[in-house]
N, C-alpha and C positions, 0 to 999 in steps of 0.2 A: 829706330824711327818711331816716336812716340805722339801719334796724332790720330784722333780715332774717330768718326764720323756718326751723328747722328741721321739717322731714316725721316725725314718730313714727307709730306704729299706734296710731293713741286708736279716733278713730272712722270708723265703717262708713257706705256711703250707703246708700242705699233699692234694695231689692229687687224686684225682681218677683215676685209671683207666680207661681209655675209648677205651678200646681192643674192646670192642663188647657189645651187650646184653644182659641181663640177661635168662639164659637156660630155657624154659620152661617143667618144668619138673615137677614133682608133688611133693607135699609139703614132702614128706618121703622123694623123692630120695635126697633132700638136707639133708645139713649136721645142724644136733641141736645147736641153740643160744649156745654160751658158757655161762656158770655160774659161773665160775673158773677161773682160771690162764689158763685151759687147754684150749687149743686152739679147734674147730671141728674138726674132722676126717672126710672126707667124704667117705661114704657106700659103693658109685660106683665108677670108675676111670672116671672124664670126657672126656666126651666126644669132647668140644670145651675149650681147656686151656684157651682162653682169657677172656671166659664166668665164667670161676670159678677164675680166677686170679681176678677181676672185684670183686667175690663174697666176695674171703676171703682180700680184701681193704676193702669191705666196714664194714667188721667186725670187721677187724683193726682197723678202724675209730671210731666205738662203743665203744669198749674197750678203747679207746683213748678218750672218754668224760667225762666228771669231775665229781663224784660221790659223794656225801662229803666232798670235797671239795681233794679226788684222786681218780689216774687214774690207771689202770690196765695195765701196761707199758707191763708186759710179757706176757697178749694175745693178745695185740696190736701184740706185735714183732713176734709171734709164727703163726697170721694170716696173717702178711706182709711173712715170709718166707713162707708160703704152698702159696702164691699167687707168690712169685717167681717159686718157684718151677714145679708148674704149667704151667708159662711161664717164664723161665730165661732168656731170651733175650731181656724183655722191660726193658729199662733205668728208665723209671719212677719208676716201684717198686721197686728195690734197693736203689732208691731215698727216699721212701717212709720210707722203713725199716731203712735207714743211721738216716731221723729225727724222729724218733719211738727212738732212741737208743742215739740221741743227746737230745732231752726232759726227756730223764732217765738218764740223765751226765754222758752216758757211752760213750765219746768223739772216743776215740778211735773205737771201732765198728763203728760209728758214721762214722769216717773219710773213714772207712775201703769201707762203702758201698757206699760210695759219689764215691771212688773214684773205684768202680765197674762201678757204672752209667757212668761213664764219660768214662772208657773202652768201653763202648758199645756204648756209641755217645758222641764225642770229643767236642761238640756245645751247649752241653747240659748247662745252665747255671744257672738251680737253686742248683746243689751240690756244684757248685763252690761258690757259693757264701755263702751256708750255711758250706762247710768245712772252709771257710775264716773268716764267724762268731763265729767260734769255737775257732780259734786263738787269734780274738779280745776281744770275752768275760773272755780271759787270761792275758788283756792289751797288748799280741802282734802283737800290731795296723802293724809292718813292714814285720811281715809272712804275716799277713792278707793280706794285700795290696800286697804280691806278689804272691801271691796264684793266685788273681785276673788278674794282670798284666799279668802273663806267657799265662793267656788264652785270652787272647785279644791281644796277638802278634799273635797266632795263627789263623790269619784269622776271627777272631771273634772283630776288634778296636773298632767298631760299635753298639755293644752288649749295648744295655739302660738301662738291669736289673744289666748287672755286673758294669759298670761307674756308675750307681746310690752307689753301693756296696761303689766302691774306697770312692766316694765323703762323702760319711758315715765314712769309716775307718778314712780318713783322721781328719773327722771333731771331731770328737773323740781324735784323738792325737793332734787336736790343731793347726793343717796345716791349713789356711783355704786358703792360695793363692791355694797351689793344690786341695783341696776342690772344688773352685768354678772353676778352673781347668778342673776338670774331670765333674762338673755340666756340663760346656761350653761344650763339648765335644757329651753334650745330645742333649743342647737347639739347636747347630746347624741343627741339623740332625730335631726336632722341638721342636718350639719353646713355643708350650703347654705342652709339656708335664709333668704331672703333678709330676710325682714321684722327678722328676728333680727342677721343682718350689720349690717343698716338703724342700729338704737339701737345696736349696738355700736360703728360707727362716728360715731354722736354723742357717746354716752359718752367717746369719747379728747377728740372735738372742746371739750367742757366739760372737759374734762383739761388743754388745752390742750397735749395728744400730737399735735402736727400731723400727725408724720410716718403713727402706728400711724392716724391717723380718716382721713389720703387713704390706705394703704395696704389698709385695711376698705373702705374707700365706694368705693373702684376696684375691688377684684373682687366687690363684691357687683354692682355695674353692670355690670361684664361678665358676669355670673354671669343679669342681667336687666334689659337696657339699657331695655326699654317701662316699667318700675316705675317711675311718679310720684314717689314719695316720694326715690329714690334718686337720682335726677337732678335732683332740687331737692337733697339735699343734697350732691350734688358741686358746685351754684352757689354754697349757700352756704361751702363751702369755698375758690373761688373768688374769693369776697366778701371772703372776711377775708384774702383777699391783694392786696384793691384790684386787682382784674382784672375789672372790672367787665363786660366784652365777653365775657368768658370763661363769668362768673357769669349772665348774660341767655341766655345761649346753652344754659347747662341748665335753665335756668329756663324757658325756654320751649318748649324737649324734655319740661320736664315736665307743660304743660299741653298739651301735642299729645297725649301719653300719656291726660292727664285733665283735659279741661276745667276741671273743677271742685275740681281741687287747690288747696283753700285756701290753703299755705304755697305755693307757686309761683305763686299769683294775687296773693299779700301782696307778694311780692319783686318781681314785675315792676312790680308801683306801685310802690314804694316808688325802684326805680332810674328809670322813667320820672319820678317827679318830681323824683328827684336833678337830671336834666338840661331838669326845663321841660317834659316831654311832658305834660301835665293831661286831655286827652285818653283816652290810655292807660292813664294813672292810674284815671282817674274809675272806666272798665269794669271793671280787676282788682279794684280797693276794692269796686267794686258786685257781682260773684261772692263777695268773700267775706263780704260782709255778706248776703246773699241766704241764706249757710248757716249763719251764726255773729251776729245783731243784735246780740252784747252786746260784740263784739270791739271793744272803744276805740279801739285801736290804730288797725283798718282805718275805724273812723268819723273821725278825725282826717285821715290819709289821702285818704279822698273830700272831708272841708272842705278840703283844703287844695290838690287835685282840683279844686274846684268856683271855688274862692278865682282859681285858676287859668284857668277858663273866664270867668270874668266874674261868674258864678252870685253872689252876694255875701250876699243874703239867702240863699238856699238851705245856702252856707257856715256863716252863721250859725247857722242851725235844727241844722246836723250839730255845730255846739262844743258850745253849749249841750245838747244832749240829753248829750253825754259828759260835760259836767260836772254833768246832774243825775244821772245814774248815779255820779261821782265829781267831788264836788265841789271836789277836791285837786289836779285833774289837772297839773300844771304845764305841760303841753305845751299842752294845749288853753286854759287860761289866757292863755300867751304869744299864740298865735297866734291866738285871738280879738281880744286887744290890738291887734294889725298889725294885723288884718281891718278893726276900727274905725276905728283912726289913719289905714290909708292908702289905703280905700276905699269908708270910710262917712261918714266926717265925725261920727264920733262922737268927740271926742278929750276929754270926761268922761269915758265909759265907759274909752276907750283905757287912760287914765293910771291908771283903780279900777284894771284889769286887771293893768295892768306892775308897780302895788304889791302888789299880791295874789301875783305871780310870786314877787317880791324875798321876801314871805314864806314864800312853798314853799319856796323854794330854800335858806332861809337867813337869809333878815334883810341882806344886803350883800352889793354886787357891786362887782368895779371900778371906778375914774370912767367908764371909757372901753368900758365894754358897751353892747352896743346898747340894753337897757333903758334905762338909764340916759340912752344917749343922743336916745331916743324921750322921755324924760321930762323933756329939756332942748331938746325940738323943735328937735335937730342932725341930726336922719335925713333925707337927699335921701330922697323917693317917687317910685319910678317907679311910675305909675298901672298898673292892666290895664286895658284897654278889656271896658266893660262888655258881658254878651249880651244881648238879650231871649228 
């Protein structure tokens, strides 16, 4: 599985709270860890709402950690709202709950509370840019971008986290003059700044300017070797030099940085399954799915993860859901195929599948492709040993 993900500035994680302190009050008068879906109830009415808005974030946030490789999305969202509730008038917790509700692919809520927060402060700039990510991760790179645009007519031109945003959109659709465009528009204002270096040095990398993206992505790193994003994109620089040792080694600087660095949690599957590790796979694919459910990509990944564990039905449940999301998928087509052919004993299904491929792809493949050769049952099977 060779597909390796650049770091941009799209979106932002979950916040905290920092209304105030935490109550001191004695361990009864708080409300019981949840165990459930069911969110706490608190026993008494507090007494300081920013004190308890504080509390049920950071339970939010609990619920919100990877368990199995899932995450408890509905007490996440059910402790974000008793922390609104508590105090509806901070911007950030509605912020909070919009990406509780955009990590669970419910877009729409998602969009609904971004755009609560931004009722309550017009300047606020990480909903805008996470409602903007919502658009793009639907390829509508041109809502995206004007999502972003309307709020930076507003008094806001100057904003570095939303022009990091554009310059992302842009580069994504392929623009890179306005790309490095909306970059410029950062470096002015300065000319370190990192998140700005960041898309500039992918920008050349889609340029395919080897030399000008490692000579951006190196000093933006020395500039700030702890930044996530930029130590994944020195592995992927790495990567496309087939240095695969080199490329894991920032890859995984990048999630010491941050755990939960998607595009550094995509790459280190993607290379542990290059060489067989399904183990290691499974965990990074299950980090980024935990923040991103609708990412195909990383759900193919864990089937193929899982395919590797023994898991086989579980494998299956992960193709199949990518192909009712897209029923096109060629990748997941194929490798549902294998999955059938050489560890289910399905070989109707197998052979629907590998013609279904031969149609995505084109209509005709070589004599001597492995399709082809799955569909002339010339394929040796090495089995996996299955798990329970």
């Amino acid at each position: 599985m060779k597909k390796i993900v650049l770091s941009f500035l799209l979106v932002f994680s979950l916040i905290l709270a920092s209304c105030g302190t935490a109550p001191e009050k004695a361990q009864e008068d708080k409300p019981a860890q949840a165990k459930s879906s069911e969110a706490p109830v608190a026993k008494t009415k507090p007494k300081e709402p920013e004190d308890w808005a504080k509390y049920y974030t950071e339970e939010g946030m609990k619920a919100l950690e990877v368990k199995d490789g899932k995450v408890n999305f509905d007490a996440a969202i059910k402790n974000f709202e008793l922390a609104i509730e508590a105090y509806p008038t901070a911007p950030i917790l509605h912020y909070n709950l919009g990406l509780a509700y955009q990590r669970k692919g419910d877009d729409q809520n998602a969009v609904k509370n971004y755009n609560k927060a931004l009722e309550l402060d017009p300047k606020y700039s990480l909903p805008v840019i996470n409602k903007a990510a919502i658009y793009a991760n639907k390829l509508e790179y041109n809502r995206a971008i004007e999502v972003c645009e309307k709020f930076l007519e507003k008094e806001n031109d100057k904003d570095k986290g939303v022009l990091s945003a554009v310059a992302g959109f842009y580069l994504l659709k392929g623009d890179f003059i306005n790309a490095i465009q909306s970059v410029r528009k950062i470096l002015i204002q300065d000319q370190a700044d990192v998140d700005a270096l960041k898309n500039l040095g992918m920008i050349y990398f889609k340029k395919n300017d080897s030399g000008l993206a490692s000579m951006v992505t190196t000093n933006s790193y020395n500039l700030k070797s702890d930044d996530a994003g930029i130590a994944n994109n020195r592995g992927v620089l790495y990567s496309a030099q087939n240095d695969d040792s080199l490329a894991m080694l920032y890859f995984t600087r990048a999630i010491a940085n941050d755990p939960k660095n998607k595009s550094a949690n995509f790459n280190v599957g993607s290379i542990a399954m290059k060489y067989g590790d399904a183990e290691t796979a499974y965990e990074r694919f299950s980090v980024v799915l935990s923040q991103d459910p609708d990412n195909l990509n990383a759900r193919i990944g864990l089937a193929m993860a899982l395919r590797g564990l023994g898991r086989f039905e579980d494998a299956e449940k992960e193709y199949l859901a990518v192909l009712q999301k897209d029923p096109n998928n060629a990748v997941a087509t194929f490798n549902l195929a294998v999955l059938y052919n050489d560890h289910m004993n399905k070989q109707v299904e197998a052979k629907r599948n590998f013609r279904k491929y031969i149609s995505l792809v084109g209509g005709s493949l070589p004599a001597d492709h492995i399709v082809n050769q799955y569909l002339s049952d010339k394929v040796n099977i090495r089995p996996v040993e299955k798990t329970e």
